[in-house]
N, C-alpha and C positions, 0 to 999 in steps of 0.2 A: 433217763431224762437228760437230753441235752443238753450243755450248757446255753448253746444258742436258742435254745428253744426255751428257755423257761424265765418266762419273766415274771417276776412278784412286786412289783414295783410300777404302775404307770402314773404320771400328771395328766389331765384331761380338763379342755377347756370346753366348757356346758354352756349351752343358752338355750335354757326354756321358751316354748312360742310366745306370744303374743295372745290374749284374749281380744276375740274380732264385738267390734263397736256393738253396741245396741242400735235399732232404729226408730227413724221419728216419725215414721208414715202415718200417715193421716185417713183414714179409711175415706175412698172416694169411688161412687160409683154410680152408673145410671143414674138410679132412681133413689139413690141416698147420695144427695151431692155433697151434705158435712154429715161425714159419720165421724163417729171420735176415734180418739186414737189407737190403734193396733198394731206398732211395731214391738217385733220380737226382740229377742236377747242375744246378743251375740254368742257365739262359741266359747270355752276355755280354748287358752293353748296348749302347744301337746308339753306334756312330761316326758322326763329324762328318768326311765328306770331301770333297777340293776334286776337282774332274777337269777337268782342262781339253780347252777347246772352243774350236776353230781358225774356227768364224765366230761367235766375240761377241770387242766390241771395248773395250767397257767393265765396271764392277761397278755399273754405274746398277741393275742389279735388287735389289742387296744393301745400296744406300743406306737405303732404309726398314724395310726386314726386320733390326731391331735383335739382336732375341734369338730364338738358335736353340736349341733342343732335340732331341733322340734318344729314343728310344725305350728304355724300362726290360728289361731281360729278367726273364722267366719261372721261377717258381720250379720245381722238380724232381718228379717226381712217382713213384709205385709203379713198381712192375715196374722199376726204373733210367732211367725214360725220362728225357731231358734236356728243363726248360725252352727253350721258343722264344728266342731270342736278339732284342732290342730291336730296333726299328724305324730302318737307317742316315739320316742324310739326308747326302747328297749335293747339293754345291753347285756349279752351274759354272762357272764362269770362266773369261777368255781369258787363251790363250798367255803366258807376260810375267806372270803373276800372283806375287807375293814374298808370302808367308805369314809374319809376326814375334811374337814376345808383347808385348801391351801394353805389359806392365806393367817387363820387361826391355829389350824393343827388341830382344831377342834376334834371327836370321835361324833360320827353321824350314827351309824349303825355299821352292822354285820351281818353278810347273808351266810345259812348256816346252813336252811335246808334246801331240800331238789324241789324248784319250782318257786320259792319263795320270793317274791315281788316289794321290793323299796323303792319308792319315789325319791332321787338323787336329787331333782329342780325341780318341782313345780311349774306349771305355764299358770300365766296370769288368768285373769277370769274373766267371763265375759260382760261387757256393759248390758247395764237394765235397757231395755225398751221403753218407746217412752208410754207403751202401756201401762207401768208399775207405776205412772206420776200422776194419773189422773186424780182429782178428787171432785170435791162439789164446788168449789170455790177457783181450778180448775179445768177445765171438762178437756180441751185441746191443748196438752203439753203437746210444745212442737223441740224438744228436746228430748235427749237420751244418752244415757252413760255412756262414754269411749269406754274401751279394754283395757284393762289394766296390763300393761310390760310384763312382758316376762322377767327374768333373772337370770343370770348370766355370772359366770367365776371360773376360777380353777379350782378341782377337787383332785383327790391323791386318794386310788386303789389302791390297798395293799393287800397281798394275799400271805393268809396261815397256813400250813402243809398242816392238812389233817394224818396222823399215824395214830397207831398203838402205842408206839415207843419209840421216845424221842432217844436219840444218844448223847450227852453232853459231856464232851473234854476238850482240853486245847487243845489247838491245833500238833499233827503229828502225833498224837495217843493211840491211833488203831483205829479209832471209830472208823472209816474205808476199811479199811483191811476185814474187819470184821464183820460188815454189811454185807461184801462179797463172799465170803465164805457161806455164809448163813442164808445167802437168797439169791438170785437169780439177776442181782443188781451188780453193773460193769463201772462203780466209780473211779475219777480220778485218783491213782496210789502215786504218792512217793515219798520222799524222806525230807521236805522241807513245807514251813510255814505255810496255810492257806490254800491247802492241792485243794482242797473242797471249796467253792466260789458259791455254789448253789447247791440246796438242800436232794439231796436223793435219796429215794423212795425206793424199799424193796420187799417181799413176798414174804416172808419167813415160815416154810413149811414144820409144822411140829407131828408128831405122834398121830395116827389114826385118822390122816388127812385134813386137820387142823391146820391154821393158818394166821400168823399177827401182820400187819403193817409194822417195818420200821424205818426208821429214817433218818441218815445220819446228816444230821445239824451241821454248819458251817462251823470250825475250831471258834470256840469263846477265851478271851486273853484277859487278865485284869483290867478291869476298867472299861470292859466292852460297854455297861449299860452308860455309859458316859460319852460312845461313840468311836473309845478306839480298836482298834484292828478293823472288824469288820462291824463291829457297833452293835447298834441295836436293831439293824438292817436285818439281824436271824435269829437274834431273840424274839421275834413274836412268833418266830414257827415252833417255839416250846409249849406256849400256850393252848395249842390244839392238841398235843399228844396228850395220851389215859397216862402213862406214867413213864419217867427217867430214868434211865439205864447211863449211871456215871464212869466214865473209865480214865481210870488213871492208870498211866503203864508202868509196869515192874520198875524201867531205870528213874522213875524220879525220884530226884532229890528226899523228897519230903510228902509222903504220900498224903496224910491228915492233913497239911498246910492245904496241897495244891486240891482235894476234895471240898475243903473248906472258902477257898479262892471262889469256887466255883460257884456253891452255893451262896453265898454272898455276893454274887454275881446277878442271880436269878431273884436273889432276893429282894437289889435293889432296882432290879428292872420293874418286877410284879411281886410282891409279897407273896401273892396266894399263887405263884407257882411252889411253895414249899408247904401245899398243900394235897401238894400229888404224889402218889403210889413213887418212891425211887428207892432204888437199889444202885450199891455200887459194886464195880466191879475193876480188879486188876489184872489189864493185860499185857500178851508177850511176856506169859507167866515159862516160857522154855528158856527163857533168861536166869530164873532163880533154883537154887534147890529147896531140901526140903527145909534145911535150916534158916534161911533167908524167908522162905514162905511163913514160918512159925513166928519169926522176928515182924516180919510187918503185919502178920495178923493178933500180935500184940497191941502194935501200935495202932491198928486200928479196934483194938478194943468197945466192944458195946455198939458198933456200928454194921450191921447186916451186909457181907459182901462175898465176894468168889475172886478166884484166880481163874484166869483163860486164857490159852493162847490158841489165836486164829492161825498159826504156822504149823502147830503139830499137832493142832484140837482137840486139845488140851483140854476137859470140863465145858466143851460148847454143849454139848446133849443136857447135860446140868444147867448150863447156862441157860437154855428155851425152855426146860425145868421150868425155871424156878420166874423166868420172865413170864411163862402162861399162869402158874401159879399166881400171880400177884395181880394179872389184869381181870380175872378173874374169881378173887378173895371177894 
């Protein structure tokens, strides 16, 4: 997945149609020179809807497409016929798409399945005809409802990476390193802060023609749910993954600190992300021996985890183990 090609992030300025007038016609004809009244209803205007669509991966189509618009409806006409209703537009989007208002930050909805239709804006509605005013007291309303305005704002797409397995450690842990070995995906590698900018998505073949989604998440830093490093900008793509694959690599300092960092990371983003299936795991395990391995699997005591290393493959066949094992428990 391209860096330039993936966007999860657009602002978009919406404005719903207009509902077209009701009318005031007076029914007039040959041989009925005052007939009463018969104007129709005007139209709704068009709506602004999301529908999601199970193969796009990004909202790269709606980066440039700043401002949308609908279609106005149709004023009302003789005999009660109803104005045509505004022109919808319809926008698609993948899976994981989170709908908010600009301007509140509010949460609108989430499209989740293929095919699933949310109204974004609303168009106004159409005016009564001034058939709907008749009474006894009455007979010839020569009036009728205007349309009611559309609505108009900016709203804020954001898109979740649906996977199996999310990976989450700082930045510089392996996470890359390890996605590429394990699947068929060509991320960003190197050996400083932030190589990962956008989430990549990759295959992970197992045993007997089996297969998981994983996805290595952008590095998370102290204090990411608060906005620094890369923020919370890649925290919500944790949200969609079945379960957590932690990797803390053999040279840190403090392996239970920087595990715990993490998780209290996720915790203050969303609580009930530490309500998902996670395992953790230590990589650039071709760093340690066996005495060093026994030492930090001390310290991490009473915590379920593996050593790995993506350089000399080191327990990866264990590692898709026990990753299939757990999405599937």
């Amino acid at each position: 997945m391209a860096e330039s090609n993936f966007v999860d992030y657009v602002k978009i300025f919406c404005k719903s149609g207009d509902g077209g007038a009701g009318s005031a016609h007076l029914r007039r004809e040959k041989y009925i020179p005052k007939g009463g009244p018969d104007g129709g209803d005007g139209g709704r205007g068009g709506h602004i809807i999301l529908r999601g669509n199970q193969n796009m991966w990004t909202l790269l189509h709606l980066k440039y497409q700043k401002h949308i618009k609908a279609g106005h409806g149709e004023a009302g006409g003789k005999q009660r016929s109803t104005g045509a209703d505004g022109e919808d537009i319809t926008l698609e989007v993948p899976l994981g798409t989170v709908a908010r208002d600009a301007e509140s930050g509010e949460f609108l909805f989430e499209i989740t399945k293929h095919g699933e239709s949310q109204i974004l804006m609303e168009g106004g509605r159409g005016g009564l005809g001034n058939d709907h005013f008749k009474s006894s007291t009455n007979q010839t309303p020569r009036y009728a409802q205007p349309g009611e305005e559309g609505v108009e704002g900016w709203k804020i797409l954001e898109l979740k990476v649906l996977a199996d397995v999310g990976l989450v450690g700082f930045p510089s842990s392996g996470k890359s390193t390890l996605l590429s070995v394990v699947s068929a995906a060509k991320p960003k590698i190197a050996e400083y802060h932030f190589t990962t900018l956008v989430p990549n998505l990759g295959i992970v073949g197992h045993r007997e023609q089996r297969s998981f989604v994983m996805a290595d998440i952008p590095g998370i830093i102290e204090g990411a749910h608060q906005g620094k490093g890369l923020g919370i900008r890649f925290l919500r793509h944790i949200e969609r993954n079945s379960m957590l694959l932690f990797i803390v690599p053999a040279d840190s300092k403090d392996h239970l600190k920087e595990y715990k960092i993490l998780l209290n990371e996720l915790e203050k983003y969303n609580p009930e992300l530490l309500d998902k299936q996670r395992f953790l795991s230590i990589g650039k395990a071709d760093m340690l021996d066996e005495e060093l391995i026994k030492e930090i699997s001390n310290e991490l005591k009473g915590i379920p985890h593996m050593f790995f290393s993506s350089v000399t493959g080191f327990n990866i066949q264990k590692l898709k183990d026990k990753i299939w094992e757990i999405l599937n428990s």
